[in-house]
C-alpha atoms as a printed R data frame, in Angstrom:
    type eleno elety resid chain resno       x       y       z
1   ATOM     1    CA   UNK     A     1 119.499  85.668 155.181
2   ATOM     2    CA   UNK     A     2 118.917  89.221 155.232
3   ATOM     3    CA   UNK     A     3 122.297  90.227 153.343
4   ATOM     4    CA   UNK     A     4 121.456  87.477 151.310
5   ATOM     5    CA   UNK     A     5 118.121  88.249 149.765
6   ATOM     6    CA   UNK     A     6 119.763  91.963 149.422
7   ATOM     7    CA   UNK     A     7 121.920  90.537 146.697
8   ATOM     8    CA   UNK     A     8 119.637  89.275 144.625
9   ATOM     9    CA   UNK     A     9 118.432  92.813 143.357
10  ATOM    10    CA   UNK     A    10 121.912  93.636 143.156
11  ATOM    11    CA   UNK     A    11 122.336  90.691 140.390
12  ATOM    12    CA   UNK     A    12 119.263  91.470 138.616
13  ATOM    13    CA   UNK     A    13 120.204  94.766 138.120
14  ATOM    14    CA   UNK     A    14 123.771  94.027 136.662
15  ATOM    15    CA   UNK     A    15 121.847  91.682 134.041
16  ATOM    16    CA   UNK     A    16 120.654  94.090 132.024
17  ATOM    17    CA   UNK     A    17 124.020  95.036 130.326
18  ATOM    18    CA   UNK     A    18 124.573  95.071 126.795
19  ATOM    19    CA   UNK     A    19 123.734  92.200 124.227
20  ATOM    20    CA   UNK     A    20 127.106  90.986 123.220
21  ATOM    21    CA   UNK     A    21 128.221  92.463 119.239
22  ATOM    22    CA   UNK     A    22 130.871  92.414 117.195
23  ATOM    23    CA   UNK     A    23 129.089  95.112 115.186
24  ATOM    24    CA   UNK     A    24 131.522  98.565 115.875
25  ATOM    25    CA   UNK     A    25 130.898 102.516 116.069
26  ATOM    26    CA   UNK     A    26 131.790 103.233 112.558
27  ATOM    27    CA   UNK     A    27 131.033 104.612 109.263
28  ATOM    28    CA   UNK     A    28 128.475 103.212 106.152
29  ATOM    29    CA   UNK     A    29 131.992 102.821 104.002
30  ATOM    30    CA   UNK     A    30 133.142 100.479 106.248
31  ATOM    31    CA   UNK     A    31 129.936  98.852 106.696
32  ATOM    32    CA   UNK     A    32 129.323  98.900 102.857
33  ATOM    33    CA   UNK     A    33 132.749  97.019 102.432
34  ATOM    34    CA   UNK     A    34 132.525  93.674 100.433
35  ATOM    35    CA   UNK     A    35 132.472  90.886 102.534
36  ATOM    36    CA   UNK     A    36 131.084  92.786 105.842
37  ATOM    37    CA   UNK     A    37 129.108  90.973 108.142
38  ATOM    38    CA   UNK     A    38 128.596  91.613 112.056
39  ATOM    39    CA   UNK     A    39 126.352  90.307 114.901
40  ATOM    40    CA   UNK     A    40 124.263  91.643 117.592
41  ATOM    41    CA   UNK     A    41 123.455  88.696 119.633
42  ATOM    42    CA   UNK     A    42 122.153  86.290 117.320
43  ATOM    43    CA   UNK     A    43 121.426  89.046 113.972
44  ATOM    44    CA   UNK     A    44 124.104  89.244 111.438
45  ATOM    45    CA   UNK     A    45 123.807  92.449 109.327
46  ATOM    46    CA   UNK     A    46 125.036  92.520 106.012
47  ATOM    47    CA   UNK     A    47 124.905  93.756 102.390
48  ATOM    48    CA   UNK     A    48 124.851  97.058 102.983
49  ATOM    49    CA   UNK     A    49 124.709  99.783 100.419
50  ATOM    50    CA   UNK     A    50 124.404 103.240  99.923
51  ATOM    51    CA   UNK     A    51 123.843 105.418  96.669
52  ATOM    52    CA   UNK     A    52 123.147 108.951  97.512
53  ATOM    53    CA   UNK     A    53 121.794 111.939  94.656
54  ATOM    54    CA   UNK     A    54 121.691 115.163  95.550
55  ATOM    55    CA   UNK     A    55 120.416 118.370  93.618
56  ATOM    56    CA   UNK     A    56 119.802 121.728  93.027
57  ATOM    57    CA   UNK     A    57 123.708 122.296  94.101
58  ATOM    58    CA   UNK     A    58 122.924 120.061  97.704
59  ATOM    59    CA   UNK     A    59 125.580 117.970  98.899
60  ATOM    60    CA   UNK     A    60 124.682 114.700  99.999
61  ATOM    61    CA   UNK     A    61 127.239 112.656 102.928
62  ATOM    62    CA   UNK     A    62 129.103 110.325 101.244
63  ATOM    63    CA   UNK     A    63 129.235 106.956 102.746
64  ATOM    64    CA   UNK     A    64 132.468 107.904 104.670
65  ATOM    65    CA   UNK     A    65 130.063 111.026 106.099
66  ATOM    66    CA   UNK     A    66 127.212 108.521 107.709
67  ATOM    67    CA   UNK     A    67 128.244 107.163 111.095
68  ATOM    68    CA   UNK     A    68 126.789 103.763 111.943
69  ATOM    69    CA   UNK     A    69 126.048 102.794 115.677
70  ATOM    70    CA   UNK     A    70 125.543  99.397 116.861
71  ATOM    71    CA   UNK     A    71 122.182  99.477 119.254
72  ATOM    72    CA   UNK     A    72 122.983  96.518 121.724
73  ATOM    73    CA   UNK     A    73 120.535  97.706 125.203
74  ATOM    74    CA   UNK     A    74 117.007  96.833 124.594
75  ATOM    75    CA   UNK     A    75 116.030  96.309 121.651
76  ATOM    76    CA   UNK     A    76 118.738  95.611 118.753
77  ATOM    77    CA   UNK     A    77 119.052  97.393 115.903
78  ATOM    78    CA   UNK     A    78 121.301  99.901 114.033
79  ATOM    79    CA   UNK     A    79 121.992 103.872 114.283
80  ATOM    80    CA   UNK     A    80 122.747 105.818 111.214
81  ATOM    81    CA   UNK     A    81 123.662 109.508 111.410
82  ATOM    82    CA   UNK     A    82 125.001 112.176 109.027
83  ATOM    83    CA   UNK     A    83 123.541 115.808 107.926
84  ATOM    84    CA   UNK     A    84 121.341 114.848 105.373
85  ATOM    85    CA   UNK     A    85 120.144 118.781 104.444
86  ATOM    86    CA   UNK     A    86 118.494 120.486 101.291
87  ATOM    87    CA   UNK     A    87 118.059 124.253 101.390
88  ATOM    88    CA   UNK     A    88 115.802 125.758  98.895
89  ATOM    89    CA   UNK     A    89 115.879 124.239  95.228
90  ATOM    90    CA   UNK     A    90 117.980 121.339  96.802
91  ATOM    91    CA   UNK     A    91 116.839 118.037  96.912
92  ATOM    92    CA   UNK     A    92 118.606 114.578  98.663
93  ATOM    93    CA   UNK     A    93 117.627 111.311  97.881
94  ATOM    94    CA   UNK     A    94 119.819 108.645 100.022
95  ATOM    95    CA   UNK     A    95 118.775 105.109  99.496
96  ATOM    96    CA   UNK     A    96 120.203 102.774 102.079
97  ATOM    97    CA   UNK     A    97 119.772  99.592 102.401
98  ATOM    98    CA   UNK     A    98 121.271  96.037 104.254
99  ATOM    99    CA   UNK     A    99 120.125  92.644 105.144
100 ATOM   100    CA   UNK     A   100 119.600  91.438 108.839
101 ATOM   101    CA   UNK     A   101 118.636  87.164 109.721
102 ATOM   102    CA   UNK     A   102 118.474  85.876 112.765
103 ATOM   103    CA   UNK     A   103 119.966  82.193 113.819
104 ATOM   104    CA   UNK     A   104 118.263  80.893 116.574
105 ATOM   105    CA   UNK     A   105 115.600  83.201 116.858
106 ATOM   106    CA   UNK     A   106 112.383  84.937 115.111
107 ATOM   107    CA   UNK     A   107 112.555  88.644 113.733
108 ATOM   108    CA   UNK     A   108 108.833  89.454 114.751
109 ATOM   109    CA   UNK     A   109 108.878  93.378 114.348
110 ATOM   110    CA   UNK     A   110 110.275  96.108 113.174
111 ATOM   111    CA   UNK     A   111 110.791  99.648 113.802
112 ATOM   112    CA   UNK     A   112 111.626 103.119 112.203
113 ATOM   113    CA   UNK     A   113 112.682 106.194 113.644
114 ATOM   114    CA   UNK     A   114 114.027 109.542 112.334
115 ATOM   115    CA   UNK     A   115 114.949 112.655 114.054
116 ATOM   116    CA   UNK     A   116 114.840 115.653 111.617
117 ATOM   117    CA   UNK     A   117 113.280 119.409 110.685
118 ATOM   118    CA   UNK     A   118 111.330 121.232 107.716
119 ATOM   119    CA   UNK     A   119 110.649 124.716 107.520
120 ATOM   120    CA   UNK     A   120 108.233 126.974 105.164
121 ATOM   121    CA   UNK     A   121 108.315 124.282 101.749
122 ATOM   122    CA   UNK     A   122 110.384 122.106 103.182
123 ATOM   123    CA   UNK     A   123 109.873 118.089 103.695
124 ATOM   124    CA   UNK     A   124 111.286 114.878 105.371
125 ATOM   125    CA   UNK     A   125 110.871 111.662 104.991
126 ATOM   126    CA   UNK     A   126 111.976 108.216 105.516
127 ATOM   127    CA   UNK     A   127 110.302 105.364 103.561
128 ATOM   128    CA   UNK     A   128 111.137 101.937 104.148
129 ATOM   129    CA   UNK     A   129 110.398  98.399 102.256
130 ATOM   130    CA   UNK     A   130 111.124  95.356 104.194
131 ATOM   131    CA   UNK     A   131 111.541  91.950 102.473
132 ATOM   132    CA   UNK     A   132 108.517  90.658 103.613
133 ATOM   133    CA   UNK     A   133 105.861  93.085 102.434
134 ATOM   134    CA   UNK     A   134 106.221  95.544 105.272
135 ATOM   135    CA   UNK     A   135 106.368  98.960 104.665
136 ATOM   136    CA   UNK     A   136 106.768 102.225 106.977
137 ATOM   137    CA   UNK     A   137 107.200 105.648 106.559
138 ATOM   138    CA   UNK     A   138 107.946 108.480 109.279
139 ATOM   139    CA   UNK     A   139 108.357 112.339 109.388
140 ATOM   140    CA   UNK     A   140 109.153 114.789 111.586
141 ATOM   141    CA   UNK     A   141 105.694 114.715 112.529
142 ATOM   142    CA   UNK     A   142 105.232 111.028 112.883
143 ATOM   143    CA   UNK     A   143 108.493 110.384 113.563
144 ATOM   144    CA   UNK     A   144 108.379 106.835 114.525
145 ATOM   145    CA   UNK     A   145 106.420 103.649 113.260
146 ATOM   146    CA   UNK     A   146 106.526 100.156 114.100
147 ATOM   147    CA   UNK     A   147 105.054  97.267 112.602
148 ATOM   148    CA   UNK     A   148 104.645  93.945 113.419
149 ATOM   149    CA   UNK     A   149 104.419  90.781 111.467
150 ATOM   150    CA   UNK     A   150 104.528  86.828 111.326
151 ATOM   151    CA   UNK     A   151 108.242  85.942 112.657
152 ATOM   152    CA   UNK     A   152 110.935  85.585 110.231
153 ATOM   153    CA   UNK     A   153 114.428  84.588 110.245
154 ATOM   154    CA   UNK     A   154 115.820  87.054 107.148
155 ATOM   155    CA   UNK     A   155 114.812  90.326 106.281
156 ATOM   156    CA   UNK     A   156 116.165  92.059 103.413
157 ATOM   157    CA   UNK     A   157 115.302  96.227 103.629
158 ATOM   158    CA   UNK     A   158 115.436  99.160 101.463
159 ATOM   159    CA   UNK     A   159 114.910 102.835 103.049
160 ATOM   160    CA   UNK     A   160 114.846 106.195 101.099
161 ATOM   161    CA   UNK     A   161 115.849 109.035 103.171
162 ATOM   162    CA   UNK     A   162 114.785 112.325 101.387
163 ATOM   163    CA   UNK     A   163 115.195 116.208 102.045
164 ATOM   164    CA   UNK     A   164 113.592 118.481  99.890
165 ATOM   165    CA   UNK     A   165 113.860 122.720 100.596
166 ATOM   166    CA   UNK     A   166 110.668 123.266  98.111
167 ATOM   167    CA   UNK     A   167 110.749 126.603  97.171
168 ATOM   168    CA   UNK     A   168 111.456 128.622 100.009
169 ATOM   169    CA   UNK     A   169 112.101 126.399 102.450
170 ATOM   170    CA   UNK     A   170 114.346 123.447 104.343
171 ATOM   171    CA   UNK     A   171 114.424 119.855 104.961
172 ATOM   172    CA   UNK     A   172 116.695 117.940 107.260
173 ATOM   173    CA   UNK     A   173 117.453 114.891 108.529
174 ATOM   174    CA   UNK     A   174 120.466 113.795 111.388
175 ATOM   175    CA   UNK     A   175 119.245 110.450 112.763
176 ATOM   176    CA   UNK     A   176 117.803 107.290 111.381
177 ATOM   177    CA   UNK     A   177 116.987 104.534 113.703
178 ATOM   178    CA   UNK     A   178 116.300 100.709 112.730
179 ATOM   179    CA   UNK     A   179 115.426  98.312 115.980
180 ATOM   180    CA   UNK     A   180 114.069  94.797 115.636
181 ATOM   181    CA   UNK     A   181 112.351  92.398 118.005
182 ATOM   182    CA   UNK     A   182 112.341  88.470 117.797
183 ATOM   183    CA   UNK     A   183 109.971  85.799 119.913
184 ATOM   184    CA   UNK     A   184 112.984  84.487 121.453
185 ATOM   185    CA   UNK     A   185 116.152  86.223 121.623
186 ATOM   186    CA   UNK     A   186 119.099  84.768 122.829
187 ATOM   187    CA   UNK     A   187 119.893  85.441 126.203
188 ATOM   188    CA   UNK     A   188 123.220  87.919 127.483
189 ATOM   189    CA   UNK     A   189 126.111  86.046 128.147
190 ATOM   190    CA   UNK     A   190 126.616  87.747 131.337
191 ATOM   191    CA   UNK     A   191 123.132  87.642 131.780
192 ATOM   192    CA   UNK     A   192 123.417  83.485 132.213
193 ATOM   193    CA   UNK     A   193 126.397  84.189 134.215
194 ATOM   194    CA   UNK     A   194 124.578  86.299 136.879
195 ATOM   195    CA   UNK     A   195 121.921  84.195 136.977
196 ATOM   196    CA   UNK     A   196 123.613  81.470 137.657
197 ATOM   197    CA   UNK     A   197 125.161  82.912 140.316
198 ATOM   198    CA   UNK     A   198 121.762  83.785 141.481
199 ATOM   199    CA   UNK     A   199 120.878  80.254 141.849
200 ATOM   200    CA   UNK     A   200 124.047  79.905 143.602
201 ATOM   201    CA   UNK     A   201 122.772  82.115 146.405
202 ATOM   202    CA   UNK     A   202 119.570  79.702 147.092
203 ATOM   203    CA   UNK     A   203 121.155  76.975 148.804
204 ATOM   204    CA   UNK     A   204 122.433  79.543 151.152
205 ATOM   205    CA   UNK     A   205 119.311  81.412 151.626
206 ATOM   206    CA   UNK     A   206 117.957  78.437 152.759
207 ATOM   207    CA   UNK     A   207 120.499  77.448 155.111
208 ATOM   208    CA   UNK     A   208 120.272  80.622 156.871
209 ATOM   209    CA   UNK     A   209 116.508  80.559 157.075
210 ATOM   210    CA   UNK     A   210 116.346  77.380 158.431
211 ATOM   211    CA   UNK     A   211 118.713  78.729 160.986
């Protein structure tokens, strides 16, 4: 019974892989493509866009310059990354936005992250408008928000990443996180296959306890 009941940790431990995804390490261009849907468990993301404007001689990443990364531990979500940077006189104003629904289960918050710097003048900001009213804003010195809200299955969102230098100064932004939550998300695949293994192991538990 003993080597028995050791396995069961064992199992547990090996369920919390990854949430199965067709969503792929790649870039906003291909994610911006016409047509382009993929899943993280049971959200599609779609619709995505991306219409950058620089100034003041700043150059802003072009879509093929933002690297998208699926978030499938934990909590779902999305990863976008590129050197979003305005120097003095510069500005960067990079709208993105994309539409996430959910098929068997409830979107019931929502969260923003950035990772970025200012110096002097400088500023950095992300501001984000959600579908459903919700609306969040972080910088690098309240860098992440989350909000949460009566579940829903769609969500359509707009954020506005912005850099400005100021005068004298810098603003810069690398990392822009999106992660959602829903009331019932749809359990791992190889989650329900452990598990049921797990139950497998009962029967035989017993057998050697009553032993």
């Amino acid at each position: 019974m003993k080597k028995t009941l050791l396995l069961i940790p064992l199992v547990l431990g090996l369920g919390s892989s990854a949430w199965a995804s067709t969503c792929a390490s790649g870039t906003l261009f291909v994610y911006e493509a016409s047509g382009f849907s993929c899943t993280i468990a049971d959200l599609t993301f779609s619709d995505f866009t991306y219409t950058p404007i620089a100034s003041g001689g700043a150059v802003a990443p072009d879509a093929s310059g933002v690297a998208v990364t699926p978030l499938t531990t934990g909590e779902i979500g999305l990863l976008f990354n590129a050197a979003w940077l305005a120097n003095a006189g510069q500005t960067i104003d990079a709208p993105i936005s994309y539409e996430v629904s959910s098929t068997t289960a409830d979107i019931e918050d929502l969260t923003l992250e950035m990772v970025g710097t200012t110096t002097l003048t400088g500023s950095a900001s992300v501001a984000e408008t959600a579908s459903n009213g919700q609306n969040l804003g972080v910088t690098p010195a309240a860098f992440l928000q989350t909000t949460t809200f009566t579940p829903v299955d769609f969500l359509s969102l707009n954020k506005d990443i912005a850099v400005s230098g100021g005068t004298t100064g810098t603003g810069h932004i690398s990392y822009v996180y999106n992660l959602f939550s829903e009331t019932s998300p749809v359990p791992e695949p190889s989650l329900l296959i452990l598990c049921t293994g797990l139950l497998g192991l009962v029967p035989m538990a017993r057998r050697k306890f009553i032993r």
